[in-house]
Each structure stands twice: as structure tokens, then as C-alpha cells.
ZATORPA-590662 format. One record per residue: residue in one letter; y, x, z of N, C-alpha, C in turn. Coordinates in pm, whole numbers, padded with zeros to 5 digits, always signed. Layout:
N
AYXZYXZYXZ ...
//
This chain:
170
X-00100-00395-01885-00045-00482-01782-00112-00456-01647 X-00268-00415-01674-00337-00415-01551-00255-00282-01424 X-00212-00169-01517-00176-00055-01487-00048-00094-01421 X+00044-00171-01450+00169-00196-01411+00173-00253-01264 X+00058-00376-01300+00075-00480-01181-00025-00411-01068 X-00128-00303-01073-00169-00187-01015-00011-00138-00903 X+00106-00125-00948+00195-00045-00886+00286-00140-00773 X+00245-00249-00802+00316-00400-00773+00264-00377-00585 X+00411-00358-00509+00373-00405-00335+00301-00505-00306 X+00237-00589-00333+00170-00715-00272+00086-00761-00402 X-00044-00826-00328-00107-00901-00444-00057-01050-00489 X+00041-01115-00435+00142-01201-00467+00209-01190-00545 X+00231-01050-00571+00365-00989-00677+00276-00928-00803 X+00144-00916-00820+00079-00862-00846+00015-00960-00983 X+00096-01044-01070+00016-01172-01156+00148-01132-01244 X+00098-01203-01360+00160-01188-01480+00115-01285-01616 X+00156-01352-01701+00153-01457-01743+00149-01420-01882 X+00037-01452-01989+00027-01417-02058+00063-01536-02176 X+00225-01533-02259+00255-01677-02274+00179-01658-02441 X+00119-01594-02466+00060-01610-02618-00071-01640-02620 X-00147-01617-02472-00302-01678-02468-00284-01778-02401 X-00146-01796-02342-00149-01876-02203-00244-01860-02073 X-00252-01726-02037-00350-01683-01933-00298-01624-01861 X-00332-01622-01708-00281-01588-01612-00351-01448-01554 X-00234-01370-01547-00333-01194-01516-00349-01184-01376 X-00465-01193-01355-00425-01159-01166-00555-01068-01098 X-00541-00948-01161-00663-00846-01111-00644-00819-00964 X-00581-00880-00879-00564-00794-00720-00602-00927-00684 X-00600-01091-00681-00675-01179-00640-00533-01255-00522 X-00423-01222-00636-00307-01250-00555-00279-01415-00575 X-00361-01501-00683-00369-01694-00664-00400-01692-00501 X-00557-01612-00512-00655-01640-00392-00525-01601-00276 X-00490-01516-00234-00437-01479-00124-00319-01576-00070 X-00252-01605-00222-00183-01698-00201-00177-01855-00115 X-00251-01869-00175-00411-02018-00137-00375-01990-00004 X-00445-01925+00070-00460-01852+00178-00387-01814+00287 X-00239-01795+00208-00135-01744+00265-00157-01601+00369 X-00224-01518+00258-00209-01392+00339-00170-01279+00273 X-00134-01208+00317-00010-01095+00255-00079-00958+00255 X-00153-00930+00102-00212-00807+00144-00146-00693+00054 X-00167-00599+00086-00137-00443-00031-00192-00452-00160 X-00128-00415-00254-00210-00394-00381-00260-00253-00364 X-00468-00293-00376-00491-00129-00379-00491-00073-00225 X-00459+00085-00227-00485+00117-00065-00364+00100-00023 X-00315+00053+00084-00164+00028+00138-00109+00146+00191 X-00143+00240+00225-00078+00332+00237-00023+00422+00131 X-00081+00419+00002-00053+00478-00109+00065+00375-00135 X+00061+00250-00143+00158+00167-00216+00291+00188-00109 X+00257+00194+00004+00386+00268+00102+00468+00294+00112 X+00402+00444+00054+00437+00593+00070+00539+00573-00100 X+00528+00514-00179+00605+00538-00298+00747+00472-00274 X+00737+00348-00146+00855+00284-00117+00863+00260+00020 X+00917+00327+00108+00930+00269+00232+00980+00150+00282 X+01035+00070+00167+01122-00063+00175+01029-00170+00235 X+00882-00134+00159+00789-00248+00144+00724-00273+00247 X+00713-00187+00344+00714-00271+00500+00785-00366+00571 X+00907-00322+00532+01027-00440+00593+00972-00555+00494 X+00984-00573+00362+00968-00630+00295+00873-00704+00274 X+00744-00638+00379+00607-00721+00381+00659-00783+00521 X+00728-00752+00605+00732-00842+00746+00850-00974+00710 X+00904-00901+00592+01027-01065+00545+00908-01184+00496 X+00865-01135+00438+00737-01265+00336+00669-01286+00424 X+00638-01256+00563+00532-01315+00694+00625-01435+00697 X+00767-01391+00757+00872-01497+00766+00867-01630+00689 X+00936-01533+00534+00962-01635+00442+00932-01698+00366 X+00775-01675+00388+00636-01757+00258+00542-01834+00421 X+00573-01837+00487+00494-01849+00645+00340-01768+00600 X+00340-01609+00590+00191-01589+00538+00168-01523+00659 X+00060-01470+00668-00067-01376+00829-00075-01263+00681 X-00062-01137+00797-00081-00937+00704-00206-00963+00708 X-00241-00947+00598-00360-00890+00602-00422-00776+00715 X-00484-00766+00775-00505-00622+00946-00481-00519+00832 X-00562-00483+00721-00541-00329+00696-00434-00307+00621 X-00311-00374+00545-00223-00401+00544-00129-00395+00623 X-00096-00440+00763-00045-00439+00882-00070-00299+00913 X-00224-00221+00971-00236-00117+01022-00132-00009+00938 X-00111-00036+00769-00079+00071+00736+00101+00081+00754 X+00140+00008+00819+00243-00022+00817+00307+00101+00903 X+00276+00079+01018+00313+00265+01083+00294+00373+01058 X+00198+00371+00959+00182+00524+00888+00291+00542+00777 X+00376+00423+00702+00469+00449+00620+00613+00447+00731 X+00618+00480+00849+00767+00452+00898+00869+00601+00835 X+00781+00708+00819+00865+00829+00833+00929+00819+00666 X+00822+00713+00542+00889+00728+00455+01015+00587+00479 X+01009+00487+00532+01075+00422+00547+01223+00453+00570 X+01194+00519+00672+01328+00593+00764+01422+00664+00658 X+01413+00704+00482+01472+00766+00433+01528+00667+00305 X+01483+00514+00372+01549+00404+00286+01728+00405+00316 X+01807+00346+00247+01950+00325+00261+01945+00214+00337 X+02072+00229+00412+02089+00136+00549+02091+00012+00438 X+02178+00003+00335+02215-00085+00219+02068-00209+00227 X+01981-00112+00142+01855-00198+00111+01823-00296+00245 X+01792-00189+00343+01730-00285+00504+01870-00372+00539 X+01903-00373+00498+02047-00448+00566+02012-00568+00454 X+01980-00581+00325+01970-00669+00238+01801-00744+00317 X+01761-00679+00324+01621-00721+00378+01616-00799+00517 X+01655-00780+00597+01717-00856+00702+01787-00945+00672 X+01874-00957+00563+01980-01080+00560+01903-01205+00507 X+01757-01160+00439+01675-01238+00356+01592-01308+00489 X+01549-01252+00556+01474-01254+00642+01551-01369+00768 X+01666-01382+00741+01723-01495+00860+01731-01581+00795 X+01695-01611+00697+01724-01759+00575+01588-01845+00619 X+01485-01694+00632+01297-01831+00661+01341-01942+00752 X+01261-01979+00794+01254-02134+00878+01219-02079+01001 X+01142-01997+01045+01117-01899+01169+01150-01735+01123 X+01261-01694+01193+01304-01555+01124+01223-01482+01233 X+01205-01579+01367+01174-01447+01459+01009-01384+01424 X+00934-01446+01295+00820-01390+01235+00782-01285+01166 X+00938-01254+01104+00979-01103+01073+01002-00991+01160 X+01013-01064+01299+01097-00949+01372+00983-00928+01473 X+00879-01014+01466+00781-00981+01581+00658-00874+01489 X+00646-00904+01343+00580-00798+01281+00656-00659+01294 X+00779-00672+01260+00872-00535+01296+00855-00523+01469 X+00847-00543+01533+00868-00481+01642+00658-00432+01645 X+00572-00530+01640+00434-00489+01684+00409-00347+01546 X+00506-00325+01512+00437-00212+01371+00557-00131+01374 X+00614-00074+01471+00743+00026+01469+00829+00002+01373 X+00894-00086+01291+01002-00075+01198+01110-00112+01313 X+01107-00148+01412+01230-00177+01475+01278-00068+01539 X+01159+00060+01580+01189+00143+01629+01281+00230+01536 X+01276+00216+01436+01344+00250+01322+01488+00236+01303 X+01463+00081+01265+01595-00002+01241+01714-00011+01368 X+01616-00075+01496+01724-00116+01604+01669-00122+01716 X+01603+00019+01811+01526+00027+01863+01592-00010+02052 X+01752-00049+01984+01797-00133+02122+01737-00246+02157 X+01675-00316+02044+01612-00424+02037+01468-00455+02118 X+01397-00323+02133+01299-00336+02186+01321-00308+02340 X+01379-00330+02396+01444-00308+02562+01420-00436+02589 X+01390-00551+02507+01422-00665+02537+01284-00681+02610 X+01175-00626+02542+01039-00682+02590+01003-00637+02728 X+00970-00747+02761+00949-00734+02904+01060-00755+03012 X+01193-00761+02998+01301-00768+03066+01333-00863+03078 X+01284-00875+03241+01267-01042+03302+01417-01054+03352 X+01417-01223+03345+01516-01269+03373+01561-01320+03492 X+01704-01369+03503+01680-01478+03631+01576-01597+03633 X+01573-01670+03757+01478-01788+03801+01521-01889+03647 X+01628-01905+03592+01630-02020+03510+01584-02016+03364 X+01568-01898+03350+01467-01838+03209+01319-01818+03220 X+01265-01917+03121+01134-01902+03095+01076-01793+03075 X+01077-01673+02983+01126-01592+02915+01192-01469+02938 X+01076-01375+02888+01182-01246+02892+01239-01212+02791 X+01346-01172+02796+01470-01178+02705+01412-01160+02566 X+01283-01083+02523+01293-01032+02387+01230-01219+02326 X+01140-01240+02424+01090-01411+02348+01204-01514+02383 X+01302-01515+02462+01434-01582+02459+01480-01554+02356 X+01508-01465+02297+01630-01399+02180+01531-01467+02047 X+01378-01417+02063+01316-01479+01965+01322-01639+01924 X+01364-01703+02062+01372-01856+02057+01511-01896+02007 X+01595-01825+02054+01733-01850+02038+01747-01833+01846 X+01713-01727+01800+01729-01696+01675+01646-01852+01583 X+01548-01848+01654+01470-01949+01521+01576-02092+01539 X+01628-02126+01676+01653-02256+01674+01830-02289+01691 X+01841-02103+01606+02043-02084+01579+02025-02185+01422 X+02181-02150+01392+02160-02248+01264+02119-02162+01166 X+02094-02248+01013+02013-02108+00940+02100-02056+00861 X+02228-01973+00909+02303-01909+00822+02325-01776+00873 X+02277-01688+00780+02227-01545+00824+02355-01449+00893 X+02459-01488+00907+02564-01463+01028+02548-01537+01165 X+02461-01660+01125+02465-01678+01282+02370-01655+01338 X+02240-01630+01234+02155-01572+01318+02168-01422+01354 X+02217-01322+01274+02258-01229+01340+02288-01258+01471 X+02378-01338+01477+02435-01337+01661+02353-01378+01735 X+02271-01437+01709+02143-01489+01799+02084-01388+01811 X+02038-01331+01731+01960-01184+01785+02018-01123+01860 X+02145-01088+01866+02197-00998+01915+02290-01025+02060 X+02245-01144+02074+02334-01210+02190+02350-01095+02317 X+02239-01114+02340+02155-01031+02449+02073-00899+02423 X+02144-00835+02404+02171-00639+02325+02225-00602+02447 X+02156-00516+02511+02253-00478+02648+02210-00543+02761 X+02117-00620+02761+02134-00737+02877+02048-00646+02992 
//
């Protein structure tokens, strides 16, 4: 079991339940992290990566959708897996995003994707936003407007799509 949950993306994902001793397996210290709410790699994160490029997107959905903080060396390794990322199916990231507008703050997914290149990836129109000041009646430059707009659209992952995307082009 130890070997299996060894291969497991996150030490969250990383426990296993032993219903004949009734004991709980958790060699990566994924209760503790939990506790904690922090989201780390099982093992070295770049190795766990490199076998799935999914699991970056997938670690910036669970920032979102568990409200957890990356672990830093976790996070750091996150740009060193983009080139395997990039050879994921639009399919999967398209499922991963749709998960990711359901959290209670989606724009927590999208600010780990943008500070760790997956957006440069995914929708790198998206990053035009930062910094692109507005008129006098916006607080906000468009990319933390769009970020505001998305968390406080309604929570149905078509409409937050449109919230993100209001201001694409602007």
C-alpha cells in the first residue's frame, strides 16, 4: 500500500484505510497537512509532475476548492512541469477548470495559474489583463476586476466562465 500511495499527487490523496485493522495509512503526513490546509507533493514534486502534467492544474483547483496555501516547494515545482503539462488533452484541463468554478473563490485557482505559468499555457490572453489600468471608475486593473467579478458571478460554472472572460480583449 505504502508503494501505491508513494505514486499518489498530493499528500491528501495519499491515506488509505485499513478496514480489517481499522487503521488509517498515511506515510506522506497527509491528516497533518490536511489539519493545516496545505497542499503538498507526495515525495519530490517534480518527479510526481513529470508522470502527469494534469497535477498542476489540479494542485491550483484544490488551492480553490479545499481553501488550502502550496506548499513553496510544491508551488516552485510547478513551472518546471509546464512542458509536460502542455501535452495534456484540452478534454482533461477543460474538466479541471469546470471543477475549479464550483469553489467558493475560483479566482484562487486562477491566481496560482497565472503566478506559476499554467495560464501561459492554457489562456495566455488572460494574462494581458495584469496591469491594464482602467478608466477613473475602476478600482482595479482589469486582471483583479475579472478576479472580483468571477468570485462574486453566480456559482454555476457557465457563468463563471463569462465572468472571466468578460473582459478578454479589453
Amino acid at each position: 500500500i505504502d508503494r501505491d500511495l508513494a505514486r499518489r499527487d498530493f499528500t491528501v490523496n495519499a491515506l488509505a484505510y485499513d478496514p480489517v485493522d481499522g487503521q488509517l495509512v498515511d506515510p506522506f503526513g497527509g491528516v497533518a497537512d490536511m489539519r493545516d490546509k496545505v497542499l503538498r507533493a507526495v515525495g519530490e514534486p517534480s518527479e510526481r509532475f513529470r508522470e502527469d502534467g494534469l497535477r498542476i492544474l489540479r494542485g491550483a483547483r484544490f488551492v480553490a476548492t479545499l481553501d488550502f496555501e502550496l506548499e513553496p516547494g510544491t508551488e516552485a515545482a510547478f513551472r518546471g512541469a509546464l512542458d509536460t503539462f502542455r501535452k495534456v488533452s484540452p478534454e482533461r484541463v477543460r474538466e479541471e477548470w469546470m471543477k475549479a468554478m464550483k469553489a467558493k473563490v475560483p479566482s484562487r485557482a486562477f491566481e496560482v495559474m497565472r503566478r506559476t505559468g499554467i495560464l501561459e499555457v492554457t489562456y495566455p490572453e488572460l494574462l494581458e489583463q495584469v496591469g491594464c489600468e482602467q478608466n477613473q471608475w475602476h478600482a482595479y486593473d482589469v486582471w483583479n476586476h475579472t478576479m472580483r467579478v468571477l468570485d462574486e458571478s453566480a456559482p454555476e460554472p457557465v457563468e463563471r466562465i463569462a465572468a472571466l472572460l468578460h473582459d478578454v480583449a479589453k
